[in-house]
MMTF fields as JSON, N, C-alpha, C and O atoms, coordinates in Angstrom:
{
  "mmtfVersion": "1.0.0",
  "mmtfProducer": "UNKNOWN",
  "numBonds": 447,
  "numAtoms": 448,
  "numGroups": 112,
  "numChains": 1,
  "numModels": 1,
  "chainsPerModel": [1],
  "groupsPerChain": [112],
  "chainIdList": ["A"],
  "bondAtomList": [4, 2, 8, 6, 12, 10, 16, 14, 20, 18, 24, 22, 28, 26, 32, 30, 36, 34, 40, 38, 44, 42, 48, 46, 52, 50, 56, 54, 60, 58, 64, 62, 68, 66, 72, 70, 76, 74, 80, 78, 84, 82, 88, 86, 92, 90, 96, 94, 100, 98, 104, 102, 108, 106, 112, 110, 116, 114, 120, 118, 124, 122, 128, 126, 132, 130, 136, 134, 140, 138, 144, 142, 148, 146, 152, 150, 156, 154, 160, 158, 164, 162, 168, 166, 172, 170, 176, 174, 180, 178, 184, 182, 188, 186, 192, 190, 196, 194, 200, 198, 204, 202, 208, 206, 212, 210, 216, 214, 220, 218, 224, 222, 228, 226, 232, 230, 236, 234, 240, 238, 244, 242, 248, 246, 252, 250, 256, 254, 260, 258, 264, 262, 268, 266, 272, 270, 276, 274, 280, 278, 284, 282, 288, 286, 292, 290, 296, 294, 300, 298, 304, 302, 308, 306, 312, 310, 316, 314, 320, 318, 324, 322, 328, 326, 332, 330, 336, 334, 340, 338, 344, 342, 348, 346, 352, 350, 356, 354, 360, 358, 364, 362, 368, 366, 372, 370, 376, 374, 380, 378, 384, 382, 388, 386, 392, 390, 396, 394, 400, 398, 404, 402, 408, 406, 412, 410, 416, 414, 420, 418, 424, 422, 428, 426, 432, 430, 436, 434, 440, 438, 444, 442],
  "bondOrderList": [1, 1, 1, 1, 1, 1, 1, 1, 1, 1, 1, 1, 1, 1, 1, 1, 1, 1, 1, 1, 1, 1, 1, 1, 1, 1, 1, 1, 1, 1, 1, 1, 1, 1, 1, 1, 1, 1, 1, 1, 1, 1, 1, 1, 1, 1, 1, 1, 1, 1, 1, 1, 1, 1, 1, 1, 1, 1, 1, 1, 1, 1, 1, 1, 1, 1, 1, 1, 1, 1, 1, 1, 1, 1, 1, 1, 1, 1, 1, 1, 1, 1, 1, 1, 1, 1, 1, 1, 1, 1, 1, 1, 1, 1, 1, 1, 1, 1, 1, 1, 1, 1, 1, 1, 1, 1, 1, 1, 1, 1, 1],
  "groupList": [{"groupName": "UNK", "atomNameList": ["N", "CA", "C", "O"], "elementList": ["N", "C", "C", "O"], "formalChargeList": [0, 0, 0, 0], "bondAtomList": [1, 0, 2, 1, 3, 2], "bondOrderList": [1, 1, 2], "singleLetterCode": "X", "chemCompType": "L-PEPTIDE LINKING"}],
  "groupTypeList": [0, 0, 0, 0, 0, 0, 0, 0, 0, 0, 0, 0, 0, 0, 0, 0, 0, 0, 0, 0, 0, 0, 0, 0, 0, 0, 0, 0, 0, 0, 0, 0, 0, 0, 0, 0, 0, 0, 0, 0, 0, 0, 0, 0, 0, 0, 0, 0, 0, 0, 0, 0, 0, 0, 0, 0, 0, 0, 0, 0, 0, 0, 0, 0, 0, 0, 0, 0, 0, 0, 0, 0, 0, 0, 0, 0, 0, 0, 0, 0, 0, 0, 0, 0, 0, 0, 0, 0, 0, 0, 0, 0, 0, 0, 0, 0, 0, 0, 0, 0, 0, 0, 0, 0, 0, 0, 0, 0, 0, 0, 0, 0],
  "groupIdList": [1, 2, 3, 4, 5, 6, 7, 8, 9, 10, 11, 12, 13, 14, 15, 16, 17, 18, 19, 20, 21, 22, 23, 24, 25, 26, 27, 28, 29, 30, 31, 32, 33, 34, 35, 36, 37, 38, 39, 40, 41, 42, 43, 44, 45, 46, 47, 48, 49, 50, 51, 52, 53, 54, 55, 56, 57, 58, 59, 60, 61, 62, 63, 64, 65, 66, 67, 68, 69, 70, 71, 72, 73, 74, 75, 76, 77, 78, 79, 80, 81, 82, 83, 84, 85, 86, 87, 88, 89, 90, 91, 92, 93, 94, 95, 96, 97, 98, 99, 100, 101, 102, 103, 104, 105, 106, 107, 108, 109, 110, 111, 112],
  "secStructList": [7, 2, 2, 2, 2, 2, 2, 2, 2, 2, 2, 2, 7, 6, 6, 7, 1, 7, 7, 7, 1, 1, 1, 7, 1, 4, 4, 4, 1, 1, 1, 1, 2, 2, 2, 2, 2, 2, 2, 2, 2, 2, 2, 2, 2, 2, 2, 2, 2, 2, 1, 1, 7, 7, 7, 2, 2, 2, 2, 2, 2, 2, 2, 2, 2, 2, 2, 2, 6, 2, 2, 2, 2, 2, 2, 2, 2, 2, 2, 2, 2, 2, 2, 1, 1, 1, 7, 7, 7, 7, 2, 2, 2, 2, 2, 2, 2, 2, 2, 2, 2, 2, 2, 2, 2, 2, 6, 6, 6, 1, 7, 7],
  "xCoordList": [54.559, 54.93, 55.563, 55.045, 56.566, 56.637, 55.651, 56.056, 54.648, 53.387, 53.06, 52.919, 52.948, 52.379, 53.341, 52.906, 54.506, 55.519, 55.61, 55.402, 55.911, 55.888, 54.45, 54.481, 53.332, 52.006, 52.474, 52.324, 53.33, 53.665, 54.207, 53.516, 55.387, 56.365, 55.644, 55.844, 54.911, 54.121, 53.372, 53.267, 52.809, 51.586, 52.157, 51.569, 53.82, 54.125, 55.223, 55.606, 55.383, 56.483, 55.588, 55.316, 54.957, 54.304, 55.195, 54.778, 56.117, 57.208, 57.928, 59.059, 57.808, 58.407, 59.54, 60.682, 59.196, 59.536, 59.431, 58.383, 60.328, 60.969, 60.493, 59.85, 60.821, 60.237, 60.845, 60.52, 62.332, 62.767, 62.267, 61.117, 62.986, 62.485, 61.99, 61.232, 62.457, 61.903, 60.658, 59.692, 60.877, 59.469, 57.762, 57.277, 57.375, 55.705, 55.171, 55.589, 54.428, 53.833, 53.172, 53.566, 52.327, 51.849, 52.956, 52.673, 54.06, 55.535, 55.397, 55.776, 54.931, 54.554, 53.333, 53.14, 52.48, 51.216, 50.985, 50.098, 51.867, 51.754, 52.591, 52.79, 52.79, 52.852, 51.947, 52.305, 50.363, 49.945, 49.238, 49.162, 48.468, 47.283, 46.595, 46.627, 45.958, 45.336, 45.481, 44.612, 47.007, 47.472, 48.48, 48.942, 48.685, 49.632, 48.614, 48.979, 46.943, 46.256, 45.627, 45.053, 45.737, 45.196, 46.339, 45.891, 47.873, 49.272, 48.795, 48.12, 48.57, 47.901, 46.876, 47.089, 46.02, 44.814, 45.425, 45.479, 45.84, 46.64, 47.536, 47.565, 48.245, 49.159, 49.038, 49.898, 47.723, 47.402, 46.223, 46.109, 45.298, 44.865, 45.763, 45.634, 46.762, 47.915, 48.395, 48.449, 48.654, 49.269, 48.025, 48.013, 46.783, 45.801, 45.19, 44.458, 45.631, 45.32, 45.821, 45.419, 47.314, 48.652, 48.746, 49.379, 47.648, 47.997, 46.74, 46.751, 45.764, 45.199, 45.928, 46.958, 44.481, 45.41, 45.444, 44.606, 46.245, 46.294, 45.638, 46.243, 44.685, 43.743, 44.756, 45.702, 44.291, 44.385, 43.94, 44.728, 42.697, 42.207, 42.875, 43.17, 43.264, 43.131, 44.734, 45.032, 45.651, 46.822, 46.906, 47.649, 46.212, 46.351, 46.009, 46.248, 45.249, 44.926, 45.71, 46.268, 46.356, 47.203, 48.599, 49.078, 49.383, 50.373, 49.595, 50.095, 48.359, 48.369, 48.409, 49.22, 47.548, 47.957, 49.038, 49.49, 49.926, 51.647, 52.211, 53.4, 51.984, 52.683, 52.596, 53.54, 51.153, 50.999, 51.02, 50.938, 51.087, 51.55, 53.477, 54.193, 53.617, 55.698, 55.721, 56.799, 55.002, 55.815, 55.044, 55.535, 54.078, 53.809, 54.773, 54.98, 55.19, 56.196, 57.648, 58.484, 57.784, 59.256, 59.119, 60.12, 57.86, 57.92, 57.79, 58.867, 57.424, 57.689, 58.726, 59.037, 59.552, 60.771, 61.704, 62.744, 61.558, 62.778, 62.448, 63.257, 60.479, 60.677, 61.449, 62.012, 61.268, 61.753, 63.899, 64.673, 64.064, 65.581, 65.855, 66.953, 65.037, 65.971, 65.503, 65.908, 64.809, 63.976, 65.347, 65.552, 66.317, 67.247, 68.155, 68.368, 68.596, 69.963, 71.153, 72.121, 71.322, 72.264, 71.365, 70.525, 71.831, 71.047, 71.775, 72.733, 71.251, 72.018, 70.729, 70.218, 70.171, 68.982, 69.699, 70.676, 68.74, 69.192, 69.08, 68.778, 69.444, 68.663, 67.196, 66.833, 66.704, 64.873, 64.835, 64.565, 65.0, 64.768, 64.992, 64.229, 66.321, 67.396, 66.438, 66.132, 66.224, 65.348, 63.835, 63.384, 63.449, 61.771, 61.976, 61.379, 62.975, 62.915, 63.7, 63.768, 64.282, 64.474, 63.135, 62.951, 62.182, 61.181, 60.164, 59.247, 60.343, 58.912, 60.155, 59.571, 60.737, 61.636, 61.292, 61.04, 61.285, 61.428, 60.027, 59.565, 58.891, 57.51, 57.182, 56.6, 57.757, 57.437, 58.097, 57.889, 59.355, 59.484, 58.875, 58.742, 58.382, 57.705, 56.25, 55.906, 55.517, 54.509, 54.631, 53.872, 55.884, 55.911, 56.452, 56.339, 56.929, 57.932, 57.232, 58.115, 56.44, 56.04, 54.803, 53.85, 54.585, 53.183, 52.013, 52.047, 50.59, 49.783, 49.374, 48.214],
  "yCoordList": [100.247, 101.539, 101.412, 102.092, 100.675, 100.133, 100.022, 100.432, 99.724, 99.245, 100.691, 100.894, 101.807, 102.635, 103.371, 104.423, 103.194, 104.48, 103.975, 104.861, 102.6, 102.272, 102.552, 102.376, 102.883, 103.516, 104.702, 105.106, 105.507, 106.799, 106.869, 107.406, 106.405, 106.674, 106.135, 106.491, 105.337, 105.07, 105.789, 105.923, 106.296, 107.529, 108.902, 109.646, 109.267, 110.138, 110.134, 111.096, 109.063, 108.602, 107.607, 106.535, 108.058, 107.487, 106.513, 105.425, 106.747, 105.382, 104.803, 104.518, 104.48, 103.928, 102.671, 102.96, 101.893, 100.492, 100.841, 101.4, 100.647, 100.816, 99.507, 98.846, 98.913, 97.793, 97.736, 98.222, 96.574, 95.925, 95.533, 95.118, 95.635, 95.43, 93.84, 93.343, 93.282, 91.378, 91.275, 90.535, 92.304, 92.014, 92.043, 92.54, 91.503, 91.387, 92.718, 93.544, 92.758, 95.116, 94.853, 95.807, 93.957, 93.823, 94.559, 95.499, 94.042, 95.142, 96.292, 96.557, 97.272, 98.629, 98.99, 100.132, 98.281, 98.677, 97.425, 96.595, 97.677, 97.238, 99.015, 99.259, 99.604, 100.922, 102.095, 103.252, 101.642, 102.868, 103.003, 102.233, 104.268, 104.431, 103.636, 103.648, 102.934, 102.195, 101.05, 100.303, 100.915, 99.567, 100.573, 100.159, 101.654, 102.675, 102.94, 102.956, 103.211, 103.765, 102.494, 102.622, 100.918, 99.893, 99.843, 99.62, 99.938, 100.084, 100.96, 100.431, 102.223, 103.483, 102.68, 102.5, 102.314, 101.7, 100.394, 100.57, 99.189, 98.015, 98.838, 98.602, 99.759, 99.868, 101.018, 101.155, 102.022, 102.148, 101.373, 101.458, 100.531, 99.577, 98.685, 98.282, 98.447, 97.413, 98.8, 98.707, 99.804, 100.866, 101.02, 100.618, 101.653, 101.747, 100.259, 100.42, 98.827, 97.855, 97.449, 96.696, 98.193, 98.098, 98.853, 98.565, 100.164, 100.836, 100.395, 100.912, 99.327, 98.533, 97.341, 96.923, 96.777, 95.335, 94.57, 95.01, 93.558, 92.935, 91.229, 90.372, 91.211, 89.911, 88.731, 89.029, 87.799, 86.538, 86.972, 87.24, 86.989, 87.178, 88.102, 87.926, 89.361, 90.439, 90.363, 90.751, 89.84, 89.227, 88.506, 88.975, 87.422, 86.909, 87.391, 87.091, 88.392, 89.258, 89.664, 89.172, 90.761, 91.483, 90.977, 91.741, 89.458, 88.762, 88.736, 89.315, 88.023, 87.574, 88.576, 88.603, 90.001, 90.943, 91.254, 91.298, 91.569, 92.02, 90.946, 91.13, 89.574, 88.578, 88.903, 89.238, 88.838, 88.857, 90.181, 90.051, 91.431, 92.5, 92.271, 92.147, 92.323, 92.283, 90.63, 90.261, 90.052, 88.566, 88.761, 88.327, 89.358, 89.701, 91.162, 91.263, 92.095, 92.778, 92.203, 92.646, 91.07, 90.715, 89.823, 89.533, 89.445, 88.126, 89.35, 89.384, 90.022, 91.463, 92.066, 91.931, 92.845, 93.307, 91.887, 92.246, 90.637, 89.618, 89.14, 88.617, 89.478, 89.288, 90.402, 90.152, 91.418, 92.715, 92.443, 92.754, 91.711, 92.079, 90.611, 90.558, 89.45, 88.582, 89.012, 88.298, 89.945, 90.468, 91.438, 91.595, 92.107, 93.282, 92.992, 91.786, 93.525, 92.842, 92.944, 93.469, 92.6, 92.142, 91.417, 91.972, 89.8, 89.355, 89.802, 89.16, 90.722, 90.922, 91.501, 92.415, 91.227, 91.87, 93.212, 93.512, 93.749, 95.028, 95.152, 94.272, 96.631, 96.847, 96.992, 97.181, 96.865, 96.733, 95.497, 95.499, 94.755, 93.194, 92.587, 91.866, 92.993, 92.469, 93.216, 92.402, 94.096, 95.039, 94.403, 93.976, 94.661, 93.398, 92.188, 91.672, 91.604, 90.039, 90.07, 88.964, 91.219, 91.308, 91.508, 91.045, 92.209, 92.715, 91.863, 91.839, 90.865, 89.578, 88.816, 87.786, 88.793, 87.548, 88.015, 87.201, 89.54, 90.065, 89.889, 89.371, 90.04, 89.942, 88.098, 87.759, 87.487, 85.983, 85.21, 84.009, 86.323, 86.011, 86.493, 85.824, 87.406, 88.491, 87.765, 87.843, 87.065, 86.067, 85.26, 85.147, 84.301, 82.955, 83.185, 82.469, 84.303, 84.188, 85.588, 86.281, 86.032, 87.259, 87.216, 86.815, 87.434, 87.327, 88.165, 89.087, 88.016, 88.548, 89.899, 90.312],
  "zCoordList": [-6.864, -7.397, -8.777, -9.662, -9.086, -10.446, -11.234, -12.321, -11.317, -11.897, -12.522, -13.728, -11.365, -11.615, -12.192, -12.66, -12.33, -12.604, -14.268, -15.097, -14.769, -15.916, -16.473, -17.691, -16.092, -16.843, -17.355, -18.508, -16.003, -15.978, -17.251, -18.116, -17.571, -18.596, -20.011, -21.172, -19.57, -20.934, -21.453, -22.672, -20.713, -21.147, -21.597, -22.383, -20.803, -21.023, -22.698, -23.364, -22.85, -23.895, -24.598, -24.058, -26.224, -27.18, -27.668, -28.067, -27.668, -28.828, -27.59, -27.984, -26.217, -25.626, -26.401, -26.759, -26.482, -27.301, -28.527, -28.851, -29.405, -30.739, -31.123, -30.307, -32.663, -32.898, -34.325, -35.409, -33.686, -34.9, -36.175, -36.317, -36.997, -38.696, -38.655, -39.487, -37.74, -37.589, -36.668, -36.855, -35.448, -34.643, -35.306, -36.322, -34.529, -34.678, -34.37, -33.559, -34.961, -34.895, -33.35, -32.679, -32.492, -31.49, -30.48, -29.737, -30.581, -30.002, -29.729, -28.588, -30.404, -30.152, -29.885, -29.467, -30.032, -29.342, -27.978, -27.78, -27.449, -25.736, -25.002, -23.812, -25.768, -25.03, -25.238, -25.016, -25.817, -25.805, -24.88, -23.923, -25.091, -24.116, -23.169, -21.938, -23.987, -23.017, -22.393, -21.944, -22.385, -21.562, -20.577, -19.513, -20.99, -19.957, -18.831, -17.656, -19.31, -18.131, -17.469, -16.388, -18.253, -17.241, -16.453, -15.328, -16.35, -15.426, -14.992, -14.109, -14.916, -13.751, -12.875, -11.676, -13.358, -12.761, -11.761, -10.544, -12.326, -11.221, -10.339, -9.131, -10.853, -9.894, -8.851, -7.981, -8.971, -7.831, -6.943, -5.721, -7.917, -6.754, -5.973, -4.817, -6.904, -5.46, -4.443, -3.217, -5.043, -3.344, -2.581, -1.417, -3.189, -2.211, -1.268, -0.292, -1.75, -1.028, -0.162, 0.725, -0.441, 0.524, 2.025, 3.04, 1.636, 2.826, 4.245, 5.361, 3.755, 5.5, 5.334, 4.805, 6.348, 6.559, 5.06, 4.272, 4.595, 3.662, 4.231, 4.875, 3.874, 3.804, 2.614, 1.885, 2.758, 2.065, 0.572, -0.335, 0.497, -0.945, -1.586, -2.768, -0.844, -1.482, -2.05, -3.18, -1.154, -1.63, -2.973, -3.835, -3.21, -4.093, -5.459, -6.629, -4.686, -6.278, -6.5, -7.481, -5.876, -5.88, -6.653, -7.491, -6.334, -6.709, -8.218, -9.182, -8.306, -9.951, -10.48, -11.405, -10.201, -11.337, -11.269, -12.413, -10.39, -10.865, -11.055, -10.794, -11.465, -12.22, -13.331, -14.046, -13.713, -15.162, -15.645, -16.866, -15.365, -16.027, -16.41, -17.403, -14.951, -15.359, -16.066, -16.532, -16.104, -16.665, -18.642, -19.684, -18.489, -19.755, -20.628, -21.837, -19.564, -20.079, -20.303, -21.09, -19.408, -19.609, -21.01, -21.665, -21.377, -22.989, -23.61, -24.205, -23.794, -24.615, -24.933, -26.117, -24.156, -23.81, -24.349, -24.903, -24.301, -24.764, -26.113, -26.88, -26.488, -27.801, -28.943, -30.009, -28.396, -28.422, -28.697, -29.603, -27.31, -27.906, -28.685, -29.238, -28.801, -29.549, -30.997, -31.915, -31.272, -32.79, -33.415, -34.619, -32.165, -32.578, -33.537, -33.67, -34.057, -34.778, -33.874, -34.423, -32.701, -32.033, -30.848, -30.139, -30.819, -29.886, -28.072, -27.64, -27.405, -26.177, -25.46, -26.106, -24.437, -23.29, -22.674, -21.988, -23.264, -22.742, -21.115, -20.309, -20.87, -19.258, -18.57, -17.409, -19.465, -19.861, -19.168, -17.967, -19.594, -19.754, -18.592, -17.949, -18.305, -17.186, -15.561, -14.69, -15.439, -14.879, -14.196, -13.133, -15.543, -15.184, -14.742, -13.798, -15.52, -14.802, -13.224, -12.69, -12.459, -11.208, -10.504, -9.378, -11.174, -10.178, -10.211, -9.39, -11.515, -11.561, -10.569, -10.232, -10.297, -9.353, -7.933, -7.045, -7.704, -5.837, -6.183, -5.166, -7.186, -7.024, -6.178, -5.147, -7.045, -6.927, -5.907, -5.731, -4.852, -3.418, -2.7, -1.676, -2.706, -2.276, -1.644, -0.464, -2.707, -2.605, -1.827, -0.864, -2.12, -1.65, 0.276, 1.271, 0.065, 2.103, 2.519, 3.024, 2.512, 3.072, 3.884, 3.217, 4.815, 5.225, 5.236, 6.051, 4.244, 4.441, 5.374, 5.387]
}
């Protein structure tokens, strides 16, 4: 649901992510359109895969794409705050890297 709620806010909020006078311009275009509606898209194929049984395969899909969406938003979001002129991680940051962490227990102790 994360997956899908951060599409949400992306799609609904054009300047999500601001973009320090030091950052790389790639910074702000990880919130437009069409990376807000591929987050719509993963993140209701992970709820709709969620609601039968969950198979082996379909698991593992499931883990790699919400790795690599939140673990590619969290190198974002930290290139983002060490670019700020105050080096401190915001609640952005601090946030994602809880949910790539319950994602990556989530994987490892949960059963299929």
């Amino acid at each position: 649901m994360e997956t899908l709620a951060l599409g949400l806010i992306f799609l609904g909020n054009s300047n999500f992510i601001d973009r320090p006078s030091a950052a790389p311009v790639f910074i702000t275009t990880v919130d437009d359109p069409p990376f807000a509606l591929a987050l719509i898209v993963i993140g209701l194929y992970v709820m709709l895969s969620c609601l039968g049984v969950l198979k082996k395969p379909v698991k593992e899909i499931i883990v790699f794409l919400l790795l690599f969406v939140w673990t590619f938003y969290l190198i974002i979001f930290a290139i983002h705050d060490i670019d700020a002129p105050i080096i401190m991680p915001n609640f952005d940051t601090i946030f994602i890297s809880f949910i790539d962490i319950r994602i990556l227990f989530e994987a490892f102790w949960s059963e299929p």
